[in-house]
N, CA, C and O atoms as a Tripos MOL2 file, in Angstrom:
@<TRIPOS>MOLECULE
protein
  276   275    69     0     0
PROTEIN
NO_CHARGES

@<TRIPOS>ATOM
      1 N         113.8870   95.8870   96.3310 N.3       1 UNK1
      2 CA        112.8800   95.9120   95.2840 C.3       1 UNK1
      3 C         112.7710   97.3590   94.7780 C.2       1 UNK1
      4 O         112.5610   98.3100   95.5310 O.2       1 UNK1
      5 N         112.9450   97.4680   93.2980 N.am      2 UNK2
      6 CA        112.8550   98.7690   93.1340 C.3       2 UNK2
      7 C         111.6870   99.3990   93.2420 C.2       2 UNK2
      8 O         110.8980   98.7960   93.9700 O.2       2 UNK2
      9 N         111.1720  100.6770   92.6510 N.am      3 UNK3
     10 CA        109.5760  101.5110   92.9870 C.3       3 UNK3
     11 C         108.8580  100.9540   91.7760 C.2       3 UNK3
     12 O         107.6690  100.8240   92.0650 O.2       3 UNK3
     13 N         109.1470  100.5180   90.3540 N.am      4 UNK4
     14 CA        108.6070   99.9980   89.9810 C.3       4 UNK4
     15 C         107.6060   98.6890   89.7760 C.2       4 UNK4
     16 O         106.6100   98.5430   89.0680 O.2       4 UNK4
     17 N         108.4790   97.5600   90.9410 N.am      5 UNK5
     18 CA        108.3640   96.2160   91.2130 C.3       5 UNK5
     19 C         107.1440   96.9380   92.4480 C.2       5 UNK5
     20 O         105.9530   96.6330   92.5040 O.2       5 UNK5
     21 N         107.6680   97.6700   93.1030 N.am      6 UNK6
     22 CA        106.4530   97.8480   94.4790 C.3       6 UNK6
     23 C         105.2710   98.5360   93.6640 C.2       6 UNK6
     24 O         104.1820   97.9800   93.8130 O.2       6 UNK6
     25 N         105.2870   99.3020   93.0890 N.am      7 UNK7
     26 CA        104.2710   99.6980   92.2460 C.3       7 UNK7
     27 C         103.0810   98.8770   91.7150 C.2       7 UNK7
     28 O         101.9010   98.9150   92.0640 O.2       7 UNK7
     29 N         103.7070   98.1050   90.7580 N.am      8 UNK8
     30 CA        102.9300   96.5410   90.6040 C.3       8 UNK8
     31 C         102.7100   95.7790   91.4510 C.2       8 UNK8
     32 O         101.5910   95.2900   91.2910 O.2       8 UNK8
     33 N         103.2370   95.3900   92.3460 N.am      9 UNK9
     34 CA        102.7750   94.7350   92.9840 C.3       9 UNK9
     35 C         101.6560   95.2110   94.0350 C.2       9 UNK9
     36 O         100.9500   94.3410   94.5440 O.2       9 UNK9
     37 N         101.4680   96.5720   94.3820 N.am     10 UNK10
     38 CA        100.2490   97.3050   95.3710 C.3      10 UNK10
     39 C          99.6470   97.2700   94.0480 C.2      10 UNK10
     40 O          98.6270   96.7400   94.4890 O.2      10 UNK10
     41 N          99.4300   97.3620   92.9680 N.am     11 UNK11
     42 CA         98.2970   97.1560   92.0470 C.3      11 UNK11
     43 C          97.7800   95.8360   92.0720 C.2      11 UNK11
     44 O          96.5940   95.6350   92.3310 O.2      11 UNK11
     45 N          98.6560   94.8330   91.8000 N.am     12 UNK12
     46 CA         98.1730   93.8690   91.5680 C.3      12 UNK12
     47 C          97.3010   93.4360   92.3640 C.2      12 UNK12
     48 O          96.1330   93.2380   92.0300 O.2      12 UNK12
     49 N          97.9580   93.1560   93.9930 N.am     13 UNK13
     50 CA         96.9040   93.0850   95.3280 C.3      13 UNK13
     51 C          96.2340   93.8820   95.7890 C.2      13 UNK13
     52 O          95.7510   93.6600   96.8990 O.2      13 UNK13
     53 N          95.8860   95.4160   94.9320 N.am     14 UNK14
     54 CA         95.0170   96.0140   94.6250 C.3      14 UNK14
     55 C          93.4020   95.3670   94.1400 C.2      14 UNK14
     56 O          92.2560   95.3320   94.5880 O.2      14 UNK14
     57 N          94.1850   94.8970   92.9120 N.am     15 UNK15
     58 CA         92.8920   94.2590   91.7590 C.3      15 UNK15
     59 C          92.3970   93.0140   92.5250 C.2      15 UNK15
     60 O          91.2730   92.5150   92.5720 O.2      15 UNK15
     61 N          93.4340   92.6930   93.0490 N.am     16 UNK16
     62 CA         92.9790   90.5270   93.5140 C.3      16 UNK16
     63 C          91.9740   90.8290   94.9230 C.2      16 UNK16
     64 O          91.2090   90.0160   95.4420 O.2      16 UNK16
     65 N          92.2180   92.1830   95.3370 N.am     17 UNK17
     66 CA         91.3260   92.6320   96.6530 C.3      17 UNK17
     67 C          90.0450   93.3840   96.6100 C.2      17 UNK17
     68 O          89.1530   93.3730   97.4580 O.2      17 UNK17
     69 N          90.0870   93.9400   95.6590 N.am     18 UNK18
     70 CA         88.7820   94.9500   95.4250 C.3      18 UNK18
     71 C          88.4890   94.4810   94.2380 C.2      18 UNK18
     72 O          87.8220   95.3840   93.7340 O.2      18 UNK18
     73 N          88.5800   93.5710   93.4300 N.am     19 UNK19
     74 CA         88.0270   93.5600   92.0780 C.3      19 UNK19
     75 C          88.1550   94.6130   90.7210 C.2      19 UNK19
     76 O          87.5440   94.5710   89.6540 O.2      19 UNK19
     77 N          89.0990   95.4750   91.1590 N.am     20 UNK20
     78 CA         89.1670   96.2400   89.6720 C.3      20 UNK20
     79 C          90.1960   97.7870   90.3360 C.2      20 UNK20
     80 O          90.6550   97.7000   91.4750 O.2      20 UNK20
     81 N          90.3560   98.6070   89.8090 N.am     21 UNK21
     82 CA         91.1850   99.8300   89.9510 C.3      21 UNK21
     83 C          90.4420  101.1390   89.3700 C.2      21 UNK21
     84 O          90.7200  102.2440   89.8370 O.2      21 UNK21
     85 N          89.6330  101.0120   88.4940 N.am     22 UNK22
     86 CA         89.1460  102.1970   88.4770 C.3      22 UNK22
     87 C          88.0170  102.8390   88.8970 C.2      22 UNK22
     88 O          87.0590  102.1490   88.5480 O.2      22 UNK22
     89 N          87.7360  103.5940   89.3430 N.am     23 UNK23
     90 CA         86.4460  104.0160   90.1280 C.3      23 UNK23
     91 C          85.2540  103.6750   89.5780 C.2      23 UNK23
     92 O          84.2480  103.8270   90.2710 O.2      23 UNK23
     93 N          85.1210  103.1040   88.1060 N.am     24 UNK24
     94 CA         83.8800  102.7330   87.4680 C.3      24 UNK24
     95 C          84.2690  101.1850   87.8660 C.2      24 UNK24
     96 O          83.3060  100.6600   88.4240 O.2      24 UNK24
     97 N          84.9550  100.6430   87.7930 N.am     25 UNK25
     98 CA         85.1600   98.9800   88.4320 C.3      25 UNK25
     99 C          85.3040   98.7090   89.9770 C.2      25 UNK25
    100 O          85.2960   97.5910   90.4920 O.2      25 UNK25
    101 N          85.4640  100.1490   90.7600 N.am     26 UNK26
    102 CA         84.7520   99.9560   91.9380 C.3      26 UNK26
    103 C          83.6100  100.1250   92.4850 C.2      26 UNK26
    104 O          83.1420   99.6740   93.5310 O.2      26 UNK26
    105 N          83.0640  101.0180   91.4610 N.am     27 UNK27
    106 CA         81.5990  100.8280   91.7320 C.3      27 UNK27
    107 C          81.1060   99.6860   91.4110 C.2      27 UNK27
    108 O          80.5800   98.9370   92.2350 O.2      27 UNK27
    109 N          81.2290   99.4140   90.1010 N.am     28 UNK28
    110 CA         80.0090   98.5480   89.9460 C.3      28 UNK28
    111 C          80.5700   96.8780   91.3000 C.2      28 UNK28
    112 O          79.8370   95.8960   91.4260 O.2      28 UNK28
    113 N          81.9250   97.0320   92.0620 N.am     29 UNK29
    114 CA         82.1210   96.0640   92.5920 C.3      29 UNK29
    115 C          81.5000   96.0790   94.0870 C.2      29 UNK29
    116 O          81.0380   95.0720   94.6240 O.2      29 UNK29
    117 N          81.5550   97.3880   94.6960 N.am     30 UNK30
    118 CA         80.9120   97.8360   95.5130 C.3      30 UNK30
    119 C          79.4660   98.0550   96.0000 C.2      30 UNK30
    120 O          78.9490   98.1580   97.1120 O.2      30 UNK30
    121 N          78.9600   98.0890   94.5740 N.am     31 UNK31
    122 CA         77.0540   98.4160   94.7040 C.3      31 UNK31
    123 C          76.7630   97.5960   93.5170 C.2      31 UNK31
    124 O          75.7340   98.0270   92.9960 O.2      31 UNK31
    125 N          77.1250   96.8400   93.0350 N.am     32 UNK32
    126 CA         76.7740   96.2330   91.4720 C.3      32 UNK32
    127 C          76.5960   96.8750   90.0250 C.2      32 UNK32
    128 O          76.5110   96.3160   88.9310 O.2      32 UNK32
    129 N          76.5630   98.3200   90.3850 N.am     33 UNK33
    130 CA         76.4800   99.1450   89.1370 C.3      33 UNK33
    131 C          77.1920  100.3880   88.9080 C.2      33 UNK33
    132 O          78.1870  100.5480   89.6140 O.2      33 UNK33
    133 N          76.9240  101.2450   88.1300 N.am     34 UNK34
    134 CA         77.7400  102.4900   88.1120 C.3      34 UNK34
    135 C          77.1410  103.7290   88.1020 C.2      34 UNK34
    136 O          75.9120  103.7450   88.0320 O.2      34 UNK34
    137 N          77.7260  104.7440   88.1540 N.am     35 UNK35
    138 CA         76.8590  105.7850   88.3820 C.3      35 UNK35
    139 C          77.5900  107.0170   87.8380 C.2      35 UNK35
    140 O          78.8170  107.0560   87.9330 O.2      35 UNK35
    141 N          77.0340  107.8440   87.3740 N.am     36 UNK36
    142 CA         77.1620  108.8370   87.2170 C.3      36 UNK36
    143 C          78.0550  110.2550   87.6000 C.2      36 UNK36
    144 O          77.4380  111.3200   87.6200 O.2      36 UNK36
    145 N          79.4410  110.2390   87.8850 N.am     37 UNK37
    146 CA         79.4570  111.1420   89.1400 C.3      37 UNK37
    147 C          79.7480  112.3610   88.9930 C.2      37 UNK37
    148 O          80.6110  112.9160   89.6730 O.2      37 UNK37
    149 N          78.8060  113.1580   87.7420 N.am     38 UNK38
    150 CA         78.6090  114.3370   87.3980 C.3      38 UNK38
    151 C          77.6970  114.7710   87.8130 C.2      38 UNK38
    152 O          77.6910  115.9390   88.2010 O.2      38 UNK38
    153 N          76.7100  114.0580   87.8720 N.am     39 UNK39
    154 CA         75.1630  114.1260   88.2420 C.3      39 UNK39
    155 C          75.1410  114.2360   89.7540 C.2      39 UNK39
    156 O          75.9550  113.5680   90.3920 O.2      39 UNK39
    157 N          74.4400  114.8760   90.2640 N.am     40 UNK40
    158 CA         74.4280  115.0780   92.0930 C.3      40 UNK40
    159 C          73.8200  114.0480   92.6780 C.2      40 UNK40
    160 O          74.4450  113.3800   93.5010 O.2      40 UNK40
    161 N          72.3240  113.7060   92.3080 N.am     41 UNK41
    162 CA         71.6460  112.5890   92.4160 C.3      41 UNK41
    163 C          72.2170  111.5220   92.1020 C.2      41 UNK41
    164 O          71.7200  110.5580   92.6840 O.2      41 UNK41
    165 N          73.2780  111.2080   91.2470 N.am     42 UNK42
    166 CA         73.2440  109.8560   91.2390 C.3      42 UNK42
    167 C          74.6410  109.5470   91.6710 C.2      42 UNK42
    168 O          74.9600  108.3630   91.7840 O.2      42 UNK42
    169 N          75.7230  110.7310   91.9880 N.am     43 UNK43
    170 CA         76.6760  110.8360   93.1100 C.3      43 UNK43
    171 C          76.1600  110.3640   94.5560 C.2      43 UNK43
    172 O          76.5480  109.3740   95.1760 O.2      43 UNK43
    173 N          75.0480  111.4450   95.0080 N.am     44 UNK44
    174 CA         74.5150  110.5800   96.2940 C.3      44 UNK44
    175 C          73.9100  109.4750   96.2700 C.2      44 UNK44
    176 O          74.0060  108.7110   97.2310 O.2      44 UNK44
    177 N          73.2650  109.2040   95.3200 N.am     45 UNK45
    178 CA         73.0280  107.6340   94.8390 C.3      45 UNK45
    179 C          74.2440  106.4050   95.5210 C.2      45 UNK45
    180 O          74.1060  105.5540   96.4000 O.2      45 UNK45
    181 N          75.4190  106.7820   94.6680 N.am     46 UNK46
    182 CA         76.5600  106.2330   95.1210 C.3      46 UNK46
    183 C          76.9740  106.4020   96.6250 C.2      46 UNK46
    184 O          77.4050  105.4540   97.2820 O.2      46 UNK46
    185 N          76.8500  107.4000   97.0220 N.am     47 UNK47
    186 CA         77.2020  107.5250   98.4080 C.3      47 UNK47
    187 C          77.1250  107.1560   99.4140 C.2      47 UNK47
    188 O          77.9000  107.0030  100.3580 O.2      47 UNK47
    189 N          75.6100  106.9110   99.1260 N.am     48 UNK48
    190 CA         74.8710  105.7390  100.1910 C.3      48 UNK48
    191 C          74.7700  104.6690   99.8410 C.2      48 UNK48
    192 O          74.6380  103.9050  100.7980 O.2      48 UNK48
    193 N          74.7640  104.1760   98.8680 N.am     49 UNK49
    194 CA         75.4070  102.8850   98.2520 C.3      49 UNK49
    195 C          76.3140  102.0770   98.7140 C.2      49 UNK49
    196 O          76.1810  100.8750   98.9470 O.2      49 UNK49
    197 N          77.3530  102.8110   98.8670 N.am     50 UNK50
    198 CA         78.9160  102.5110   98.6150 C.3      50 UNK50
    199 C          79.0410  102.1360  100.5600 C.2      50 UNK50
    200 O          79.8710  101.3240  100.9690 O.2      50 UNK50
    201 N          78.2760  102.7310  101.3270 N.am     51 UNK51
    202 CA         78.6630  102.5210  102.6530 C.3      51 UNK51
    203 C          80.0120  103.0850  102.9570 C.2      51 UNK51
    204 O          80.4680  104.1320  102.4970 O.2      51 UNK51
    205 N          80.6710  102.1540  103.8970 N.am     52 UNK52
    206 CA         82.1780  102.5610  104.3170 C.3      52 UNK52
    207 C          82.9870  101.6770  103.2570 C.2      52 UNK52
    208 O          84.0760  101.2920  103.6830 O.2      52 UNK52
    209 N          82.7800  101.4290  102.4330 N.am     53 UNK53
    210 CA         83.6490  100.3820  101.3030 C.3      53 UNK53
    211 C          84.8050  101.1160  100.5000 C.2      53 UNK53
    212 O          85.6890  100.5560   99.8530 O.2      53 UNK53
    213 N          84.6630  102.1760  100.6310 N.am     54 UNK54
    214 CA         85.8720  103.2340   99.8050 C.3      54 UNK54
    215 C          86.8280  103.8310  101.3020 C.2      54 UNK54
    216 O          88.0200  104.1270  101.2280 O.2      54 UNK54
    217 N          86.1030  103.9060  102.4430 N.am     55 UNK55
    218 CA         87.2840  104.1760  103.3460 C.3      55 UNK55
    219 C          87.9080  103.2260  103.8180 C.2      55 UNK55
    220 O          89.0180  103.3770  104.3260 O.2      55 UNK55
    221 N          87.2720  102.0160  103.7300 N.am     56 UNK56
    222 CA         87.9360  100.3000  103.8480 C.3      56 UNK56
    223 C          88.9310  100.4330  103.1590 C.2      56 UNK56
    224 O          90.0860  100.5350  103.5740 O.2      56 UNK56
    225 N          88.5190  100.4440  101.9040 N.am     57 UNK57
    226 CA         89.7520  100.4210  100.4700 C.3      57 UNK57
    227 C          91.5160  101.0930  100.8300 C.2      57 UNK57
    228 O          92.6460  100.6270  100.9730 O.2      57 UNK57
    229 N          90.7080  102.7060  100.8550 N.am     58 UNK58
    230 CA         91.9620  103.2870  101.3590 C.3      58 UNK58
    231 C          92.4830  103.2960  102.4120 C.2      58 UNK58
    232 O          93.6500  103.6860  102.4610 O.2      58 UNK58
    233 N          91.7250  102.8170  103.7790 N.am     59 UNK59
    234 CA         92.6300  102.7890  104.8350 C.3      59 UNK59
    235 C          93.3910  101.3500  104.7650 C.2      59 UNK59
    236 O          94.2950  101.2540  105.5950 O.2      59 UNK59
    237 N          93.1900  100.1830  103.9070 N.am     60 UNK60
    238 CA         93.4680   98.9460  103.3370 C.3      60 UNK60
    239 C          95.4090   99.3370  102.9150 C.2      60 UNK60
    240 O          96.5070   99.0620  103.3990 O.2      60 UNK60
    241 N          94.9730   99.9490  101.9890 N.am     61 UNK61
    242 CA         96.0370  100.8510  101.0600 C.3      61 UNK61
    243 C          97.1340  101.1700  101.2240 C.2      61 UNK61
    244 O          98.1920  101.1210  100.5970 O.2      61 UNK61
    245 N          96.5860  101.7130  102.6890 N.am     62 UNK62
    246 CA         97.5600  102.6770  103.2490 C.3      62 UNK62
    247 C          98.5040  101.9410  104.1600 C.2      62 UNK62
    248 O          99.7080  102.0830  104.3720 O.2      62 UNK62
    249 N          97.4720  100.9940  104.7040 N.am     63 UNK63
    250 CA         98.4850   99.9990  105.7510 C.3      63 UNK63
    251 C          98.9910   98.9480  105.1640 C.2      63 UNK63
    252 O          99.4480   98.0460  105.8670 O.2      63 UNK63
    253 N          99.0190   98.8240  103.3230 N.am     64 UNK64
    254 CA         99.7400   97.9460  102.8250 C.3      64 UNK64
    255 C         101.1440   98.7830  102.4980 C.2      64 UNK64
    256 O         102.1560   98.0850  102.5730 O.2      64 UNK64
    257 N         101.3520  100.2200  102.1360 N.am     65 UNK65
    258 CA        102.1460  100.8480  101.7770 C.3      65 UNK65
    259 C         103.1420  100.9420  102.7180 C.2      65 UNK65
    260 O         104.3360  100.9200  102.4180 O.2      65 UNK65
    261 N         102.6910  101.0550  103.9240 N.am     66 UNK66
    262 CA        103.5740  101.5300  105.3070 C.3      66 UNK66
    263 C         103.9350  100.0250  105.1910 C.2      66 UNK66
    264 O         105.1640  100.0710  105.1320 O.2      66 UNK66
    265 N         103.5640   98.6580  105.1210 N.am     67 UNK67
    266 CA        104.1340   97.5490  105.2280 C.3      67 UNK67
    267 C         105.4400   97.4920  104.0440 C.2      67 UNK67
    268 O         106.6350   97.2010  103.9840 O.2      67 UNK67
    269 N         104.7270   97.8030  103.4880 N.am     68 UNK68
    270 CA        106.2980   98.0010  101.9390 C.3      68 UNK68
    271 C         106.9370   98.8100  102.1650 C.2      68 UNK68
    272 O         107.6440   98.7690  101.1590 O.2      68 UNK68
    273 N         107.5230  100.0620  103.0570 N.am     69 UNK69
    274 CA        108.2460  100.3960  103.0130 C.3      69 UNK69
    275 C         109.3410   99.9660  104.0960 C.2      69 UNK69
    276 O         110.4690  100.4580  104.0630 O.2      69 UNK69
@<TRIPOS>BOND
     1     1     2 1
     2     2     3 1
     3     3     4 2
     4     3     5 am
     5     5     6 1
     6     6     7 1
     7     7     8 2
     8     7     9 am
     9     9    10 1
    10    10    11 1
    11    11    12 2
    12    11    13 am
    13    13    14 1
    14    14    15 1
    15    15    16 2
    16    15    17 am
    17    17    18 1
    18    18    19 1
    19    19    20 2
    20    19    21 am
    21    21    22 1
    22    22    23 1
    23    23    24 2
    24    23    25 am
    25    25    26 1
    26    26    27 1
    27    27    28 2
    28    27    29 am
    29    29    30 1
    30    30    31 1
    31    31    32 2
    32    31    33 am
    33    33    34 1
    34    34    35 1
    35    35    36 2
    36    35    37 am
    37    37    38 1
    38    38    39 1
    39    39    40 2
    40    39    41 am
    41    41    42 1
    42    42    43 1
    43    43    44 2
    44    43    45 am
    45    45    46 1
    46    46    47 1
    47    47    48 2
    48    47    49 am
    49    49    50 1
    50    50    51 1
    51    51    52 2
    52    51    53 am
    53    53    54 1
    54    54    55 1
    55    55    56 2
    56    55    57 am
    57    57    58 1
    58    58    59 1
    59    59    60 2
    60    59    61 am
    61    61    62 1
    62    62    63 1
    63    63    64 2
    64    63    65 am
    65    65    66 1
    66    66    67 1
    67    67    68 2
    68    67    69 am
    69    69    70 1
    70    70    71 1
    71    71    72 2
    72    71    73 am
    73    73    74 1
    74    74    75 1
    75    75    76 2
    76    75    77 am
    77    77    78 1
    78    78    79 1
    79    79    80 2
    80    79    81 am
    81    81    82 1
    82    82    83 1
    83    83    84 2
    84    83    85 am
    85    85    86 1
    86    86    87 1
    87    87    88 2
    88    87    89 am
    89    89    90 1
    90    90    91 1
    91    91    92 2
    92    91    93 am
    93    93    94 1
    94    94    95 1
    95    95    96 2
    96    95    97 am
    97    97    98 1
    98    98    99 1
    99    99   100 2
   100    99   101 am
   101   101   102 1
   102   102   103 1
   103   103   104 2
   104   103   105 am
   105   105   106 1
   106   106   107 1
   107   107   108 2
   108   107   109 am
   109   109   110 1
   110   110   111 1
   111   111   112 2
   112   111   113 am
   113   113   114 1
   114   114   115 1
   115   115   116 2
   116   115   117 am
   117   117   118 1
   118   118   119 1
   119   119   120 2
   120   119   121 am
   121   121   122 1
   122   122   123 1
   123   123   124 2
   124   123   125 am
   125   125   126 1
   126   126   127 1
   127   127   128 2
   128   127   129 am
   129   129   130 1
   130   130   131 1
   131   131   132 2
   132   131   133 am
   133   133   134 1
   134   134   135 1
   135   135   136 2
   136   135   137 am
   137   137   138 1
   138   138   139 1
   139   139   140 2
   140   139   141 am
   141   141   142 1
   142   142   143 1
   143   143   144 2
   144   143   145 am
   145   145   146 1
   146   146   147 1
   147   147   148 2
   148   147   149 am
   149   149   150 1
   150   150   151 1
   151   151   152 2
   152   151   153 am
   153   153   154 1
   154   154   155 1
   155   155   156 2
   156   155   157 am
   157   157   158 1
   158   158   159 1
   159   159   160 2
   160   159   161 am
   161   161   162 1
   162   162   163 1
   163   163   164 2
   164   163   165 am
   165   165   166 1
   166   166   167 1
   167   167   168 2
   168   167   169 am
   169   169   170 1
   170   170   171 1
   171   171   172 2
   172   171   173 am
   173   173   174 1
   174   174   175 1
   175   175   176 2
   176   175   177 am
   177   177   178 1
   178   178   179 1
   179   179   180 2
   180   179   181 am
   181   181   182 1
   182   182   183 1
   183   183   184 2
   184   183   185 am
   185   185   186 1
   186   186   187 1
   187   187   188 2
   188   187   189 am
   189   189   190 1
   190   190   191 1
   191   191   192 2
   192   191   193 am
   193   193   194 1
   194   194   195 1
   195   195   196 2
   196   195   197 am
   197   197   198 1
   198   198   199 1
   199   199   200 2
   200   199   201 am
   201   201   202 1
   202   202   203 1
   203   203   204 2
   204   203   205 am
   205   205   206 1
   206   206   207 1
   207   207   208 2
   208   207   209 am
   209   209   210 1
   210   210   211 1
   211   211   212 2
   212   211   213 am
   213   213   214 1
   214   214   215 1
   215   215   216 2
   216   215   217 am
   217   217   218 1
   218   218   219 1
   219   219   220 2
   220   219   221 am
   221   221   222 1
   222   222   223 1
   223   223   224 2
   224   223   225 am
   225   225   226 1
   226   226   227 1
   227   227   228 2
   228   227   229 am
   229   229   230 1
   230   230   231 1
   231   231   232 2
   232   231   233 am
   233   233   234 1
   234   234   235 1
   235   235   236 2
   236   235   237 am
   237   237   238 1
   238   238   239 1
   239   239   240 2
   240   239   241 am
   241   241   242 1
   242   242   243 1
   243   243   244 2
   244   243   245 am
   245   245   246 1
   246   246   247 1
   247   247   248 2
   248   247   249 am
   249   249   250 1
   250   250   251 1
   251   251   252 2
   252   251   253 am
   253   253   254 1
   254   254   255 1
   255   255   256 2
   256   255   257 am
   257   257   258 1
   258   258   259 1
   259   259   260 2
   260   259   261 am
   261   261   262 1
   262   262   263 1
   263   263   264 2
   264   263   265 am
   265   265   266 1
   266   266   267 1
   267   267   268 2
   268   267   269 am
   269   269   270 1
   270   270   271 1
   271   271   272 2
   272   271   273 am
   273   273   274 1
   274   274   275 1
   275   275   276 2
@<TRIPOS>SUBSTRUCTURE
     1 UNK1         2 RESIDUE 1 A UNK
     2 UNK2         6 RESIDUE 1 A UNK
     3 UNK3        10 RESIDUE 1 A UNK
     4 UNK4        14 RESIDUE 1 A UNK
     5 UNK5        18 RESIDUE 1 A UNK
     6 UNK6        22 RESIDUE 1 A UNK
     7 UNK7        26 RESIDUE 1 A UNK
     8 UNK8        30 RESIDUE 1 A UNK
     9 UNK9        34 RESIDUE 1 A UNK
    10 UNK10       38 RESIDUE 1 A UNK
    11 UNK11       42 RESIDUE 1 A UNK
    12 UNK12       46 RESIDUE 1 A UNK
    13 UNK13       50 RESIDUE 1 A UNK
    14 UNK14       54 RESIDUE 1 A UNK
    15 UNK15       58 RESIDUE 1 A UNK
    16 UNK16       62 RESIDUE 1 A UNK
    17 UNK17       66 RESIDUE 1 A UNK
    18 UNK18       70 RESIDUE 1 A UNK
    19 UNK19       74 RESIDUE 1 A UNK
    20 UNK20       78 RESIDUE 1 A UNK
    21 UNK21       82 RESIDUE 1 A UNK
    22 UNK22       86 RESIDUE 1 A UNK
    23 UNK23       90 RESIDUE 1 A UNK
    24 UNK24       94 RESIDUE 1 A UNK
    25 UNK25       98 RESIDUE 1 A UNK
    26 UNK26      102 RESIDUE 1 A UNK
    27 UNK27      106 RESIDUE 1 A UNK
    28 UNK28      110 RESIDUE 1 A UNK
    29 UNK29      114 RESIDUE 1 A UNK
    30 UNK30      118 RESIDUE 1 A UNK
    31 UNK31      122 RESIDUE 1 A UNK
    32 UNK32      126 RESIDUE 1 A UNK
    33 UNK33      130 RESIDUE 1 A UNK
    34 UNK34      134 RESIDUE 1 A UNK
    35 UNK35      138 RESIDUE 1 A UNK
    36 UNK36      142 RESIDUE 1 A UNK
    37 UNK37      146 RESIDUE 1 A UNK
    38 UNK38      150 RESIDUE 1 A UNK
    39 UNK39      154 RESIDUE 1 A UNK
    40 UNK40      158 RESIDUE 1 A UNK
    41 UNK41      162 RESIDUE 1 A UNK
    42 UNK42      166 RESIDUE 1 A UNK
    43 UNK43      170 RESIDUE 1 A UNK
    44 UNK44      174 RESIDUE 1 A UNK
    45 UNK45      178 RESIDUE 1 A UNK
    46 UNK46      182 RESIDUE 1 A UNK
    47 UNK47      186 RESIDUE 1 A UNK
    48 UNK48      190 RESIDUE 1 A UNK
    49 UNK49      194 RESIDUE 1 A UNK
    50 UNK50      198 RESIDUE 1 A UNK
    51 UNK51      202 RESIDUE 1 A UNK
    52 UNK52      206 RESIDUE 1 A UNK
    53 UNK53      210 RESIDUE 1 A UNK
    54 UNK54      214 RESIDUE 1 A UNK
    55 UNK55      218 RESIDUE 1 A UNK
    56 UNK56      222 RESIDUE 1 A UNK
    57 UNK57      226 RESIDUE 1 A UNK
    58 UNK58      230 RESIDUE 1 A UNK
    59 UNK59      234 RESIDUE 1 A UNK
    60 UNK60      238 RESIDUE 1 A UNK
    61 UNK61      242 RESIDUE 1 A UNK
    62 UNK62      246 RESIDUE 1 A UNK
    63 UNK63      250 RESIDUE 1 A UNK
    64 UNK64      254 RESIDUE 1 A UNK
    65 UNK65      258 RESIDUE 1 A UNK
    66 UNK66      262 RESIDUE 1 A UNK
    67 UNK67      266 RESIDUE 1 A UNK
    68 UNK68      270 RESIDUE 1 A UNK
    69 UNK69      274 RESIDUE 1 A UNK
């Protein structure tokens, strides 16, 4: 499979697993809304929000990548 085909495809079961790819579609999938993350307050807003759901994600990620290779 070339790097392109693996590419898409860790996206795709990206999106079908977390609901979205960009950090504004993981928030609002993670805490129901979005936030700000210029703002300090509403960064830590998110922070505590978000729980362990973003180190889930990437340690998720990571042990799908090591499976593809």
């Amino acid at each position: 499979m070339n790097n392109f085909k693996k590419a898409r495809e860790l996206t795709e079961r990206f999106r079908s697993e977390f609901g979205g790819l960009t950090c504004k579609e993981l928030q609002q999938q993670f805490t129901g809304r979005t936030y700000d993350m210029w703002d300090a307050g509403e960064y830590k807003a998110f922070d505590d929000a978000r729980g362990k759901q973003c180190a889930h994600a990437t340690g998720t990620v990571t042990r799908w990548v090591v499976e593809m290779l």
